[in-house]
Every structure is written in structure tokens, then in C-alpha cells.
C-alpha positions as CSV (number, residue, x, y, z in Angstrom):
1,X,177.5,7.1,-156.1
2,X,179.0,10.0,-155.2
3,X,177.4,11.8,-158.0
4,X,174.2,10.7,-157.0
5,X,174.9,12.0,-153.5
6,X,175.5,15.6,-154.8
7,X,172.7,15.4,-157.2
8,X,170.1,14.4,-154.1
9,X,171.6,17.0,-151.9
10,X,170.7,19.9,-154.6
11,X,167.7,18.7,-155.0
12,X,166.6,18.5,-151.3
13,X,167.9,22.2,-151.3
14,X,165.6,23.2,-154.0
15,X,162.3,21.1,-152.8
16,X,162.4,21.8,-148.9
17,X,162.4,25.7,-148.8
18,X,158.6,25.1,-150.1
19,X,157.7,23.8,-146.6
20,X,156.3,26.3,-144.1
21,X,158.5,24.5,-141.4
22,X,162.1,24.9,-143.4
23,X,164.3,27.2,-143.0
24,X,167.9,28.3,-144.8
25,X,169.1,27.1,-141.4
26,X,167.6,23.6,-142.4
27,X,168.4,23.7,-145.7
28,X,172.3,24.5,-145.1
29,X,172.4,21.7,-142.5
30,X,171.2,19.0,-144.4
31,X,173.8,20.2,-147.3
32,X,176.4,20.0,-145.2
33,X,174.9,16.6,-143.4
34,X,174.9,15.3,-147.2
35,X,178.8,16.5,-148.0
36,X,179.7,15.1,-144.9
37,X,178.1,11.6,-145.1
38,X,180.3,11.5,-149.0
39,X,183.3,13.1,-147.4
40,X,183.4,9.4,-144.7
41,X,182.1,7.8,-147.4
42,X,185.6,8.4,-149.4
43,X,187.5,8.3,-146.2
44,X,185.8,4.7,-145.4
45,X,186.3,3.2,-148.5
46,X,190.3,4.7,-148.6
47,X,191.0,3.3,-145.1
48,X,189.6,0.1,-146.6
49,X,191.8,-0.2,-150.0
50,X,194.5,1.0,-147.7
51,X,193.9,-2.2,-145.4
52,X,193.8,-4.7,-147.9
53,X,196.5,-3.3,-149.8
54,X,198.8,-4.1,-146.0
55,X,197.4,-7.3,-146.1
56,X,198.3,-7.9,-149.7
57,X,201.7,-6.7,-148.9
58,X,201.9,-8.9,-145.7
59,X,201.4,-12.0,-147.3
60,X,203.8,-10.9,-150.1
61,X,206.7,-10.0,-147.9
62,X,206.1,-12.9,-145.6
63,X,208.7,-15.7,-147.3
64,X,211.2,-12.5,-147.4
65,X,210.7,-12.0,-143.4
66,X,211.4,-16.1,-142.7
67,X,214.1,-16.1,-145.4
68,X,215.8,-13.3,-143.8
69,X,215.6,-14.2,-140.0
70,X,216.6,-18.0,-140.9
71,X,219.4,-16.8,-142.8
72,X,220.1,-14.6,-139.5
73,X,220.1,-17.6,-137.2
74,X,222.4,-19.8,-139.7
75,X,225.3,-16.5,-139.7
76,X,224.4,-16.3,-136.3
77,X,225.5,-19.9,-136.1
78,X,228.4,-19.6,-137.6
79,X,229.5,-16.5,-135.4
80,X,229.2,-14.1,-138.3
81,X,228.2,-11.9,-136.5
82,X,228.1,-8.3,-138.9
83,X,226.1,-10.6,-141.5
84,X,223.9,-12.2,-138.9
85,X,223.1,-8.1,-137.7
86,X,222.1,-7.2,-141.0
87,X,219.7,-9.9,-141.6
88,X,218.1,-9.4,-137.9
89,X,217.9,-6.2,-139.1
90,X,216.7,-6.8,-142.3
91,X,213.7,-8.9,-140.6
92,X,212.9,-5.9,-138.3
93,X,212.3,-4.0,-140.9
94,X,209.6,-6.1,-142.2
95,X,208.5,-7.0,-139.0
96,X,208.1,-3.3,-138.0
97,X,205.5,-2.7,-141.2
98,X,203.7,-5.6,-141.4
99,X,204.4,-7.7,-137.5
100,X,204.7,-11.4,-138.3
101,X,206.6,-12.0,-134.7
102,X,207.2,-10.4,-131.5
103,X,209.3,-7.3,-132.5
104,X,210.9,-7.0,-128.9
105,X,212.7,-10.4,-129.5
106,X,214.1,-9.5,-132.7
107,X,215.1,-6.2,-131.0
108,X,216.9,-7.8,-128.2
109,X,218.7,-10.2,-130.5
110,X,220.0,-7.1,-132.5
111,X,221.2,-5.7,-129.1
112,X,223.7,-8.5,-128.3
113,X,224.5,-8.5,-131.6
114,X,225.7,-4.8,-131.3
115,X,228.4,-5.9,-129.0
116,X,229.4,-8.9,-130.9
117,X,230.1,-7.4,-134.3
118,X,231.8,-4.2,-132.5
119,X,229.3,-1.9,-132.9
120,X,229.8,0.0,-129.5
121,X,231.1,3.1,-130.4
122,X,228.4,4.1,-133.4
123,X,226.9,6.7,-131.1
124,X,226.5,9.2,-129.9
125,X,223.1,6.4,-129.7
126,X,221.3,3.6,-128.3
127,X,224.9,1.4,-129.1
128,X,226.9,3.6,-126.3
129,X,224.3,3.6,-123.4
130,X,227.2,2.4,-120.9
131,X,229.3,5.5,-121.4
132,X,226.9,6.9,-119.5
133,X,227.3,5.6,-116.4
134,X,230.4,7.1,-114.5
135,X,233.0,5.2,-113.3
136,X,233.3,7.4,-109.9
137,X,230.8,9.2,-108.5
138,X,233.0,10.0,-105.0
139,X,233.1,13.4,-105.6
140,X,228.9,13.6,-105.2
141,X,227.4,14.4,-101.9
142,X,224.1,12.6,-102.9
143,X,223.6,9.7,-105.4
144,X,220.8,7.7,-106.0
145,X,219.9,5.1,-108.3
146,X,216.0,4.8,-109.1
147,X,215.2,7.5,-107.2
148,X,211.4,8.5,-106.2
149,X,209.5,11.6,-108.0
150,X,206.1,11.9,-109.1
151,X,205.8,12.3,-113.2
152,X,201.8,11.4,-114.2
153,X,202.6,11.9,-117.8
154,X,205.1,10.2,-119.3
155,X,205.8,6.0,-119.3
156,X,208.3,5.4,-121.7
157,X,211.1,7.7,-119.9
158,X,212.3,7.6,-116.4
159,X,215.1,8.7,-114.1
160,X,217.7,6.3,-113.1
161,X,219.8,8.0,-110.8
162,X,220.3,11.5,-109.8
163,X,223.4,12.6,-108.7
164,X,223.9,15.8,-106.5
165,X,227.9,17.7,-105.9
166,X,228.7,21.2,-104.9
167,X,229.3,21.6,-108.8
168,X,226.7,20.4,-110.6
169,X,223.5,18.1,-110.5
170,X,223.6,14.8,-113.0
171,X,220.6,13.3,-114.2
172,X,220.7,9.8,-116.0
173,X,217.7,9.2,-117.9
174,X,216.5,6.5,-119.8
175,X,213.5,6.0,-123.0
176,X,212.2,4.0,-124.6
177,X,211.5,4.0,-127.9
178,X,207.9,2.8,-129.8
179,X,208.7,2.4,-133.4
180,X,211.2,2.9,-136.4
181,X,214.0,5.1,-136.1
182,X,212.4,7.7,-133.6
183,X,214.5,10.9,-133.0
184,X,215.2,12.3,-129.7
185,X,216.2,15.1,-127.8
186,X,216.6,17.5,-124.7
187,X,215.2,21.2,-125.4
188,X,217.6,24.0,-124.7
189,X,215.3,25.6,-121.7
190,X,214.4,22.3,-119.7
191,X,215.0,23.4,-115.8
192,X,215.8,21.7,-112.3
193,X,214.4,24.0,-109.4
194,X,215.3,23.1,-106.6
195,X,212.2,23.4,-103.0
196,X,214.8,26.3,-101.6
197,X,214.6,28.2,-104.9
198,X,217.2,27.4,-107.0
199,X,216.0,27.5,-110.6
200,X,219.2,25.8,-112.9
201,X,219.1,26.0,-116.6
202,X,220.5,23.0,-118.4
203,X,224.2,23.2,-119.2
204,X,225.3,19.5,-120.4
205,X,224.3,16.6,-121.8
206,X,225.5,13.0,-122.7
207,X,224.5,10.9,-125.1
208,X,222.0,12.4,-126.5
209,X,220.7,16.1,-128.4
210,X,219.7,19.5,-127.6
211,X,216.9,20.4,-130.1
212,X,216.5,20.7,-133.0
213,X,218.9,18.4,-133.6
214,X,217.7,14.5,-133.0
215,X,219.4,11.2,-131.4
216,X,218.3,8.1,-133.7
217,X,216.9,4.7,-131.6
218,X,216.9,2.4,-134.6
219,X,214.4,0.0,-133.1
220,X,211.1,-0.3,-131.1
221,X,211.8,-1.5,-127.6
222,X,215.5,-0.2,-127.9
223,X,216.7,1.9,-125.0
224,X,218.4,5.1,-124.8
225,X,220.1,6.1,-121.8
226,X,221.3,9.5,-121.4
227,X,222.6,12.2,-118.8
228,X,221.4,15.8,-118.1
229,X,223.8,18.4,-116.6
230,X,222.6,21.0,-114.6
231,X,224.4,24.0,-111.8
232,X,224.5,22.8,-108.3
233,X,221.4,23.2,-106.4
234,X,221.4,25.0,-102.9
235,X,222.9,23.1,-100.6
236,X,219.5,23.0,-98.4
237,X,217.6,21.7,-100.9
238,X,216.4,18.7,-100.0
239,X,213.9,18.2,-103.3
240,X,213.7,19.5,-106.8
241,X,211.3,19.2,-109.9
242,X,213.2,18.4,-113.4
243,X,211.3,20.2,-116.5
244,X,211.4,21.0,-119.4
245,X,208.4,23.8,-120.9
246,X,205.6,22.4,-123.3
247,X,206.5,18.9,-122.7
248,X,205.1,15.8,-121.1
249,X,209.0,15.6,-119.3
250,X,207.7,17.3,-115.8
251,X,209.4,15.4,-113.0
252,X,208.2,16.1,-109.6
253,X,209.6,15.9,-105.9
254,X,212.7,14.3,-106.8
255,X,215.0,13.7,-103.7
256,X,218.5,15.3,-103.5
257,X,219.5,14.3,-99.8
């Protein structure tokens, strides 16, 4: 077919330059209109194969998902808990290329298994999220859980508390992740300034990276939490923006007193 295509395409070059009407404009469009009705032509009938080939491979990996997440419930049963971990994760796996279930299920059974197999201290990761959280924050003048900021591009990431001293400003963050072993980080130059000037260039982090370097979330739905580190902002500051450059992380009007 494709053969054909190119053959009609030359042909139409050679036959319509004859017409009083057509010009090398013409003549070059229509090429090009030809090339590019082959070129979707290919691309249509690869994104096809490529679709029935999933499908193929859906139905062949199927019995492997159920063996594997019955065999997780029965370890899971018998409080094995390591071996019933592996086999959730084993079914994620599948479930992540080729979604027989509801992946956030699986995912959430692989969190509670994290805890009971003593899998807490992997990190830095997703299995250390409560290291975050400080066990004292009296030595903050301002603290505030959930606090309110405008941010109109991002929905997977959002502030959980900021925390304001006459040493430093704490940030604890939290994503979300989408799909399969998604790597995160913090870049070097993200900023707090604060509405009294102020500008404070990040100088700490928890549990997670400064780029290029990446923090692994193993699983869709998993969530990282994570703390930023900044200087002290004025102590009349009453508001400040979080950002980091060439990102969708711009964090607005966020309240610090």
C-alpha cells in the first residue's frame, strides 16, 4: 500500500504542473499531503499492533495476577508478612501494566504491610514519611498545619504545615505519586520570599533529594512526605510565596503569622 501511495504521489507531481491553475506551491503541498497521510497511516496501524499486543499480554498474565494476589491473601493469613509483601507487590506490578483491579487498594495493602514486615527504615522514601514530623515544634513562633496559599498548578503536591522560628522556616510537603517507581526531588535554587522582602534560598531538606539525584515512590497512589529548610524570614512578614524556578511548584500567599 504504501508503495502505491508513493507511486501515486510522483505521479500526481508529474501530471498536475500541465494545468494552467497549478503551481510548484500546489504541487509540493499535495506531496507532502501524500507523505503525510502514509506517515499516520504507519503510525495508526503501529498504535494498533501495539494495542492488541497489551491485550494479548493482558489476558496472558491474568491467571499470574490472581495466582499472585491469592497467594498474598493466604501469607497474609498466616501473618507472613515479608512473603505476603512480595506477592502484593508482585500483583502490583502486573496490575500497574495491564490494570485488572483497583491499583490504590493493592497500594494501600502494601503500605500496612511496610510496617508489619519492618520495613520502616528503607528510606530515605515513601516507608519513613513519619520521621518527618517533629516531635517538638515549641521552639517555633508560628506553626500551622494545612495552611492556606494559592498554587493553580499543581494537584498531586501540597503543603501540610509550615513552621516559622527566629532560625529557620520548615516546610512539610507531601506528593503523590501517578505511576511505577516515579523519582523525585527538590531543585537546588527553589526560594521562600517573604511580603517584607526576604528572599531565602533553600538550605535543608528531609526525606527527600536535591536534584539531580531522585527519591523513589515504588507505587501509584503512595505518598511522600517531606520537609524543606529555609533561613528565617523577617520577623514582619506576615506572608510568603514558596518557589522553585521552571517548575509547576509556585506556592502563593502562604501565611506565616
Amino acid at each position: 500500500m504504501k508503495k502505491n501511495l508513493i507511486i501515486f504521489a510522483l505521479g500526481l507531481a508529474a501530471v498536475m504542473p500541465a494545468k494552467a491553475q497549478w503551481s510548484s506551491w500546489n504541487t509540493s503541498s499535495t506531496i507532502s499531503g501524500v507523505f503525510g497521510a502514509i506517515n499516520h497511516g504507519i503510525e495508526s496501524a503501529e498504535r494498533k499492533k501495539a494495542m492488541e499486543i497489551h491485550a494479548k499480554e493482558k489476558v496472558e498474565y491474568e491467571q499470574s495476577f490472581k495466582d499472585a494476589m491469592e497467594s498474598a491473601k493466604d501469607y497474609e493469613g498466616g501473618e507472613y508478612w515479608g512473603d505476603a509483601l512480595s506477592k502484593y507487590e508482585e500483583a502490583a506490578k502486573l496490575n500497574c501494566n495491564y490494570g485488572y483491579t483497583d491499583q490504590q487498594q493493592i497500594t494501600r495493602k502494601i503500605n500496612e504491610l511496610y510496617v508489619k514486615a519492618g520495613r520502616t527504615e528503607d528510606g530515605p522514601s515513601i516507608l519513613n514519611n513519619a520521621k518527618v514530623t517533629l516531635a517538638d515544634y515549641s521552639k517555633y513562633r508560628y506553626v500551622r498545619e494545612n495552611p492556606v496559599y494559592v498554587n493553580k498548578k499543581v494537584t498531586n503536591t501540597k503543603i501540610l504545615r509550615v513552621a516559622c522560628s527566629d532560625t529557620e522556616t520548615r516546610l512539610e510537603m507531601e506528593v503523590e505519586a501517578s505511576g511505577v517507581n516515579e523519582g523525585w526531588y527538590v531543585k537546588g535554587k527553589a526560594y521562600i520570599k517573604g511580603d517584607k522582602g526576604g528572599k531565602q534560598e533553600l538550605s535543608g531538606v528531609e526525606n527527600i533529594t536535591v536534584a539531580p539525584a531522585t527519591t523513589k515512590i515504588p507505587w501509584p497512589f503512595q505518598k511522600l512526605r517531606f520537609a524543606l529548610i529555609f533561613p528565617a524570614l523577617p520577623d514582619n512578614a506576615t506572608e510568603f510565596d514558596f518557589i522553585v524556578p521552571s517548575s509547576t511548584w509556585q506556592f502563593k500567599d502562604i501565611k506565616c503569622k
